[in-house]
VOGU-3710 file (C-alpha; in Angstrom, 3 decimals, decimal comma):
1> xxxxxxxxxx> 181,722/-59,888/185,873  181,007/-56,050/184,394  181,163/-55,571/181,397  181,366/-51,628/179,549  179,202/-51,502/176,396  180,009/-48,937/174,018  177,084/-47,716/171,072  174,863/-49,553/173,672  171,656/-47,961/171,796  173,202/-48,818/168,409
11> xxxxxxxxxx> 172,268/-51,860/166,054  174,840/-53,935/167,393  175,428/-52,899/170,892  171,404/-53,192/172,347  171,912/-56,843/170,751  174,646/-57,031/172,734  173,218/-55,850/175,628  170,371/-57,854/176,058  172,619/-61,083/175,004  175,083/-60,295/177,957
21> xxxxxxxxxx> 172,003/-59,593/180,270  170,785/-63,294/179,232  173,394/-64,718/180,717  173,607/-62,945/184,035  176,729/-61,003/183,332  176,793/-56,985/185,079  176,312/-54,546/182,076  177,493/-51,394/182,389  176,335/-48,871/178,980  178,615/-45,329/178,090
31> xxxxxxxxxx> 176,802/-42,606/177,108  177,495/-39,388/176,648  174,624/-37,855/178,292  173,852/-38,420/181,981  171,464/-40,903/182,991  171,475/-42,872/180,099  173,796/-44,837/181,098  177,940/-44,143/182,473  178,469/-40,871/181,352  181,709/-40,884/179,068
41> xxxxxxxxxx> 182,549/-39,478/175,890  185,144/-41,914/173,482  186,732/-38,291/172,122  187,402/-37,600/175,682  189,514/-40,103/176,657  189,656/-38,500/180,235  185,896/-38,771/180,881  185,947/-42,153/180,893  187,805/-43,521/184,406  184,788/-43,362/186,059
51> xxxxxxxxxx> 182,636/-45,639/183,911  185,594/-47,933/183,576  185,868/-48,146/187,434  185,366/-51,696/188,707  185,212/-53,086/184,862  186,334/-56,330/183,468  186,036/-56,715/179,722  185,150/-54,008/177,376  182,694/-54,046/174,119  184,797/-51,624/172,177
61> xxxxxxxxxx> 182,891/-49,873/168,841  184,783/-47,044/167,439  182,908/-45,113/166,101  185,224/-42,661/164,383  186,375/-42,488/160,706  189,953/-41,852/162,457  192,379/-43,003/164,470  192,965/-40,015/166,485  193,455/-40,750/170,085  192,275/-44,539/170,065
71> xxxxxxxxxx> 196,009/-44,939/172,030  194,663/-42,643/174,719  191,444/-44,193/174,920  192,865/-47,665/175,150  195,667/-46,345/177,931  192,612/-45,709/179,871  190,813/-49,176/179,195  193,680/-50,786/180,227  194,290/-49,154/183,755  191,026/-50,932/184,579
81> xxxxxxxxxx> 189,916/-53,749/182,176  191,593/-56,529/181,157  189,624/-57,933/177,710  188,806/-55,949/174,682  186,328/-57,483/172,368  186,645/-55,125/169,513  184,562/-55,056/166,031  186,619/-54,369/163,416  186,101/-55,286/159,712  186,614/-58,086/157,155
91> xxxxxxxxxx> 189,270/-56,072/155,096  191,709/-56,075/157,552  194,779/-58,337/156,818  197,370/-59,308/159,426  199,999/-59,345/156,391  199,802/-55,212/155,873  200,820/-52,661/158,309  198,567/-50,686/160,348  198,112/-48,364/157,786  197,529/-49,803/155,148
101> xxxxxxxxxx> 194,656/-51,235/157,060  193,405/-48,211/157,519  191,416/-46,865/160,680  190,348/-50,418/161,952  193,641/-52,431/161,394  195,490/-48,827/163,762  192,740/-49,108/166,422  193,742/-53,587/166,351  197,125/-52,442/166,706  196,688/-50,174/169,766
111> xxxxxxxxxx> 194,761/-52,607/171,735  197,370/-55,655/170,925  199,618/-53,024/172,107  198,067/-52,186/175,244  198,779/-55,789/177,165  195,032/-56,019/177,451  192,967/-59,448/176,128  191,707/-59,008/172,749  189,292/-60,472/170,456  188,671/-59,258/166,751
121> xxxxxxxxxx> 185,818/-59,647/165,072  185,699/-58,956/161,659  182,747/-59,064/160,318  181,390/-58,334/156,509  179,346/-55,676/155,032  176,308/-55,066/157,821  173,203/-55,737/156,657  171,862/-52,384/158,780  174,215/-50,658/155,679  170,724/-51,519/153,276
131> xxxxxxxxxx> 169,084/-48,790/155,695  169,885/-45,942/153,420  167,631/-47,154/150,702  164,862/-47,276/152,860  163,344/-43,781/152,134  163,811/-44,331/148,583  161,508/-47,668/149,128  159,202/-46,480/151,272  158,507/-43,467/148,766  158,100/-45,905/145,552
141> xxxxxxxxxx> 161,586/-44,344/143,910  164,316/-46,584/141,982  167,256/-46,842/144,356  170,399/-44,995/143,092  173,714/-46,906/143,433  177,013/-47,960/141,672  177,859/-51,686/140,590  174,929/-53,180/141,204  176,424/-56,452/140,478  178,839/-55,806/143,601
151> xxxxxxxxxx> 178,336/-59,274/145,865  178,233/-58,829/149,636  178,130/-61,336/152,447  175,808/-59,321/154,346  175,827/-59,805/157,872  172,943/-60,038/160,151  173,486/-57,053/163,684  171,798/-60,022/165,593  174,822/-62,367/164,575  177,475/-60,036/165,299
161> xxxxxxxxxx> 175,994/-59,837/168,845  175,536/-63,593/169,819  179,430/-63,919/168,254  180,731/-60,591/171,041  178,454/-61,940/173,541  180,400/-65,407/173,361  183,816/-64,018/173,208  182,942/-61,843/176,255  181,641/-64,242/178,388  183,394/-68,025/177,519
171> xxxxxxxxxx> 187,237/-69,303/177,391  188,688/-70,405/174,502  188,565/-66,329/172,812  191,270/-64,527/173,844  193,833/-63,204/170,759  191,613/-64,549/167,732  190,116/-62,754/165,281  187,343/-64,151/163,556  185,518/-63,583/160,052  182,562/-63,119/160,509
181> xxxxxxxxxx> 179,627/-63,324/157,529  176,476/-64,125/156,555  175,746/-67,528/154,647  175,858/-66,361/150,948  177,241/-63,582/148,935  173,699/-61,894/147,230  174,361/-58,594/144,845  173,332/-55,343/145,634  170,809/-55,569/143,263  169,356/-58,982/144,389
191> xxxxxxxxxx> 169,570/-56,935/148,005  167,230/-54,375/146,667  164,794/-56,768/145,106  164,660/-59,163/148,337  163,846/-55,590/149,899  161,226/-54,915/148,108  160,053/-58,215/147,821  159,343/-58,014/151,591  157,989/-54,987/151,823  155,249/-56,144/148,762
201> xxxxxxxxxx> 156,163/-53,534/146,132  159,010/-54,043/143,648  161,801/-51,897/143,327  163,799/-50,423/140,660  167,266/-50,107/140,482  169,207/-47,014/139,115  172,919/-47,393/138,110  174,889/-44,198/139,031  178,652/-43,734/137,658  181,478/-44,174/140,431
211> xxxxxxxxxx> 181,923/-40,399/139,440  178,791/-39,544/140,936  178,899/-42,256/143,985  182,381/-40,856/144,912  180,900/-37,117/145,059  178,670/-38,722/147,321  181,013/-40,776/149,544  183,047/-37,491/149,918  179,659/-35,914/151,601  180,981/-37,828/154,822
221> xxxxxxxxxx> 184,520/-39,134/154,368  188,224/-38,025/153,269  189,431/-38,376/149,701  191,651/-42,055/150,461  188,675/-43,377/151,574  186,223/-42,722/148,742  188,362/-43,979/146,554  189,579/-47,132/148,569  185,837/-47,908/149,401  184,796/-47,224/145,282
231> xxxxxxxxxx> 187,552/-49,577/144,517  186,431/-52,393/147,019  182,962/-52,024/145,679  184,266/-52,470/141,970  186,239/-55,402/143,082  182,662/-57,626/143,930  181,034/-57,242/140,645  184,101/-59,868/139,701  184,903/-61,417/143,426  182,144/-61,498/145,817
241> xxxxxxxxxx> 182,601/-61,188/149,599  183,908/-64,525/150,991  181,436/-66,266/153,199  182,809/-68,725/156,562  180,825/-70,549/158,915  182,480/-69,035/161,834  178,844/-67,498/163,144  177,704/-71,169/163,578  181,233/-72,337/165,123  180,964/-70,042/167,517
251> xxxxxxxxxx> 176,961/-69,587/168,689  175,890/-73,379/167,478  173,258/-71,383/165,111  173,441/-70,657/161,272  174,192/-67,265/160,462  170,710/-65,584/159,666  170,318/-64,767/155,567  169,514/-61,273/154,275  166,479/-62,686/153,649  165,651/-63,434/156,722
261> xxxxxxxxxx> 166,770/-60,086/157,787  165,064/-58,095/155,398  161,058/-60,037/156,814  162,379/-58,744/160,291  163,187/-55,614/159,283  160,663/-54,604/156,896  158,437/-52,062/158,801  161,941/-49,567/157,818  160,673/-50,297/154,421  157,448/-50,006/154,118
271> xxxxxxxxxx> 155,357/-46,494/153,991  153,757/-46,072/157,245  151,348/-42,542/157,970  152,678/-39,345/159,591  151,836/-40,531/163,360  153,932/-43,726/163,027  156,677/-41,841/161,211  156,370/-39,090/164,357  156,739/-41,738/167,446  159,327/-44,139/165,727
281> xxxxxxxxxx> 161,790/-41,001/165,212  160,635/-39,706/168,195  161,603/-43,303/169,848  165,143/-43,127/168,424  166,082/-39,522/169,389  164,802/-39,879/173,086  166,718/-43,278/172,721  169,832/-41,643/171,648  169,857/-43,693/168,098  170,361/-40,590/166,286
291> xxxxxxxxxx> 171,655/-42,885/162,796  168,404/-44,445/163,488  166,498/-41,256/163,927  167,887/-39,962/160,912  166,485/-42,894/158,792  162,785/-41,674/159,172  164,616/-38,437/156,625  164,237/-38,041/153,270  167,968/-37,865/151,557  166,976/-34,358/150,672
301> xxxxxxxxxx> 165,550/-33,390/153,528  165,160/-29,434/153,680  166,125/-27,833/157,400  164,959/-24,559/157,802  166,231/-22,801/161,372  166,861/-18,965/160,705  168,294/-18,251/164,396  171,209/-21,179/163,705  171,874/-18,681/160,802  172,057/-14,902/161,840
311> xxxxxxxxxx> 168,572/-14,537/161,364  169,145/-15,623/157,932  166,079/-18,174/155,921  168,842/-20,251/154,626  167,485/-24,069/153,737  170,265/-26,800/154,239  169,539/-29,827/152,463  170,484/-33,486/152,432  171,961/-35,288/155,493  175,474/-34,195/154,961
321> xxxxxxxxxx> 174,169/-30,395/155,341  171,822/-31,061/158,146  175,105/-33,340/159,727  177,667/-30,527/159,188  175,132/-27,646/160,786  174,749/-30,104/164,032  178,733/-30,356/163,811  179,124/-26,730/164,104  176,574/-25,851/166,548  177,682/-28,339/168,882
331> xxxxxxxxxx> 181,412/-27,712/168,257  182,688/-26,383/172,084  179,436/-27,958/173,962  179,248/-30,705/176,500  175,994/-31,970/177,135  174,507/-33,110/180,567  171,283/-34,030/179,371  168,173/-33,063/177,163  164,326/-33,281/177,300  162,166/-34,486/174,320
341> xxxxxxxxxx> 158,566/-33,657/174,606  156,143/-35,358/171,707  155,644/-35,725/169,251  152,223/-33,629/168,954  150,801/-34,565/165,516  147,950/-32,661/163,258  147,621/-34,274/159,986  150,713/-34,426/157,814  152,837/-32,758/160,459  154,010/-33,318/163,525
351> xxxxxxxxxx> 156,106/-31,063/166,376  158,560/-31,932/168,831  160,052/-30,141/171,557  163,389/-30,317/172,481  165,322/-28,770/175,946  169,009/-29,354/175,801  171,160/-28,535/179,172  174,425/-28,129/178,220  178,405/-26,204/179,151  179,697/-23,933/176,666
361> xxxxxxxxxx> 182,980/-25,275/177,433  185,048/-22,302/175,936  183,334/-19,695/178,358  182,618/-22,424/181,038  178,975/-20,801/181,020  176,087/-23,773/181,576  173,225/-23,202/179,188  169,465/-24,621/178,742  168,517/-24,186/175,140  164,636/-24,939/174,106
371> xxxxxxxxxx> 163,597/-25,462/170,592  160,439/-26,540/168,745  160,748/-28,498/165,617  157,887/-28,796/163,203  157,997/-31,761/160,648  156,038/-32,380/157,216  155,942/-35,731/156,449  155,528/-36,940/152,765  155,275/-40,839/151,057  157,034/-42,202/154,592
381> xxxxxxxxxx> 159,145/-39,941/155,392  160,352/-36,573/156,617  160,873/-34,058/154,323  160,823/-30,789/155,854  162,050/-29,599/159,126  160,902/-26,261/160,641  163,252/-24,806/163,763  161,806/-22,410/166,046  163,730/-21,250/169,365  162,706/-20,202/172,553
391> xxxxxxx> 165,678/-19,616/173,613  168,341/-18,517/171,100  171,465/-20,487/170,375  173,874/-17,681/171,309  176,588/-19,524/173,031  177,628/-21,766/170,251  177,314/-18,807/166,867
//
């Protein structure tokens, strides 16, 4: 049995992985960079026959805030798998149309579509999600969010995993979809206290309007879905997250608490000195866990990288700036591969080089493009990055 793998390096997928690996199956990981693993690209639906090639069942993560060629992609699956196990989301409700389900309930519908064997999982609010506050912990700061008293099932990667990893490899699977939560509903407030709790310091909680947290939902998603998210979130403060027992059902083992989560997580939360900072995001780029990378960032990181900018010192700030600039300058670009060397470290700071071998594919012209990036680290985390080229980013200005 081979099985494809999709966000293999993710939180979920290297669960999955090594579950599927466990149990003797043939795992197959897409990447979008050679030698990391079957080179495909989930935007490209054509790129990935190859990968596909000799595949049985598919781990399907979709990793898009749209539905925008998830029939294509599937057409593909289908002309060489025959099982989909899909994650999806709790919100979805059989009773509404596709729509209405937004991108998750239209990428359900293509697969049941398709003719291929599906399972759904549907899983709560991740646990992963409590990632974002970790510079804010790490750096001794109150953590900044709206309804507080908003009650979430949180959901443990791990479980998630064991759950796929069943529904991929034993009968008894094929067309359910299954709810899939943690064992209590705990408040985004309690969240934040268990956090900090583990990590030995407490934590303070700031309470921002949904005004504010809507201007900041809009930093990386369309106006519908700002406001349908700000409207779920309202919703807990008065009806928390439902929790099932369907993780135990299905693996034979309780669903892990937040708790739980939050002792096995909590070197993200914790301060740790410039070196540690420097190899963990180190680790995660050469890893391709860029979300992960990004973690080791303050929120308002400053990115300084005058020939991205005409020569101009122009500071971006804040993930969704740094996110956008990456956006553009990779807009047109298919990578084959890249080099990380690093991370060199001298107090405070640290430097990384990067080598990036990529096809510009409007002129069809291959290009190698060599950076160095120098990094200040401050309370935990990465405040400032420095961008110096050795070989200008022409192609892509």
């Amino acid at each position: 049995m081979t099985i494809l793998v999709t966000g293999a390096t993710g939180n979920i997928g290297r669960h999955v992985v090594a579950g599927l690996r466990e149990r003797g199956a043939d795992v197959r990981t897409l990447s979008r960079f050679p030698g990391a693993g079957a080179t495909g690209d989930l935007s490209r639906p054509e790129t990935l026959h190859e990968a596909l090639s000799g595949v049985d069942s598919v781990f399907l993560l979709w990793p898009f805030l749209s539905a925008e060629r998830i029939r294509d992609v599937v057409e593909v699956i289908a002309r060489h798998a025959r099982r989909v196990v899909y994650v999806s989301t709790l919100n979805v409700r059989d009773e509404l149309t596709p729509e209405q389900n937004g991108v998750w309930g239209q990428v359900e519908d293509a697969v049941r579509r398709s003719g291929l064997e599906w399972t759904f999982l549907r899983p709560s609010g991740f646990a992963t999600n409590t990632f974002e506050w970790a510079p804010a912990i790490r750096a001794g700061r109150a953590v900044r969010m709206p309804f507080p008293g908003a009650a979430r099932s949180l959901i443990d990667e791990r479980d998630i995993a064991d759950v796929a990893v069943a529904a991929l490899t034993e009968d008894g699977h094929i067309g359910r979809s299954y709810t899939l939560t943690g064992p209590e509903a705990v408040t985004q407030a309690e969240q934040v206290r268990i956090l900090g709790a583990a990590a030995g310091r407490p934590v303070e909680v700031e309470e921002i309007s949904a005004e504010e947290a809507r201007a900041d939902v809009l930093g990386w998603a369309d106006e519908s879905l700002a406001d349908s998210a700000l409207a779920y979130w309202r919703s807990l403060v008065d009806n928390p997250e439902p929790v099932t027992s369907t993780v135990e059902e299905i693996t034979g083992h309780p669903a892990r608490g937040f708790g739980q989560w939050a002792e096995d997580h909590v070197d993200q939360f914790q301060p740790l000195p410039a070196h540690e900072v420097a190899e963990r995001y180190v680790s995660a780029f050469r890893g391709g866990r860029l979300s992960e990378a990004m973690r080791w960032t303050s929120a308002d990181v400053v990115r300084v990288a005058p020939l991205e900018n005409d020569g101009k010192h122009v500071e971006l700030r804040g993930h969704d700036e740094v996110l956008a600039n990456a956006e553009r300058l990779n807009r047109g670009l298919e990578f084959h591969g890249f080099d990380v060397d690093g991370p060199f470290v001298a107090g405070d700071r640290f430097a990384v080089r990067f080598t990036f071998d990529a096809t510009h594919t409007p002129t069809g012209r291959r290009t190698t493009s060599t950076k160095m990036s120098l990094y200040t680290v401050a309370d935990g985390v990465i405040t400032r990055e420095e961008v110096f080229y050795f070989d200008p980013p022409a192609d892509v200005l």
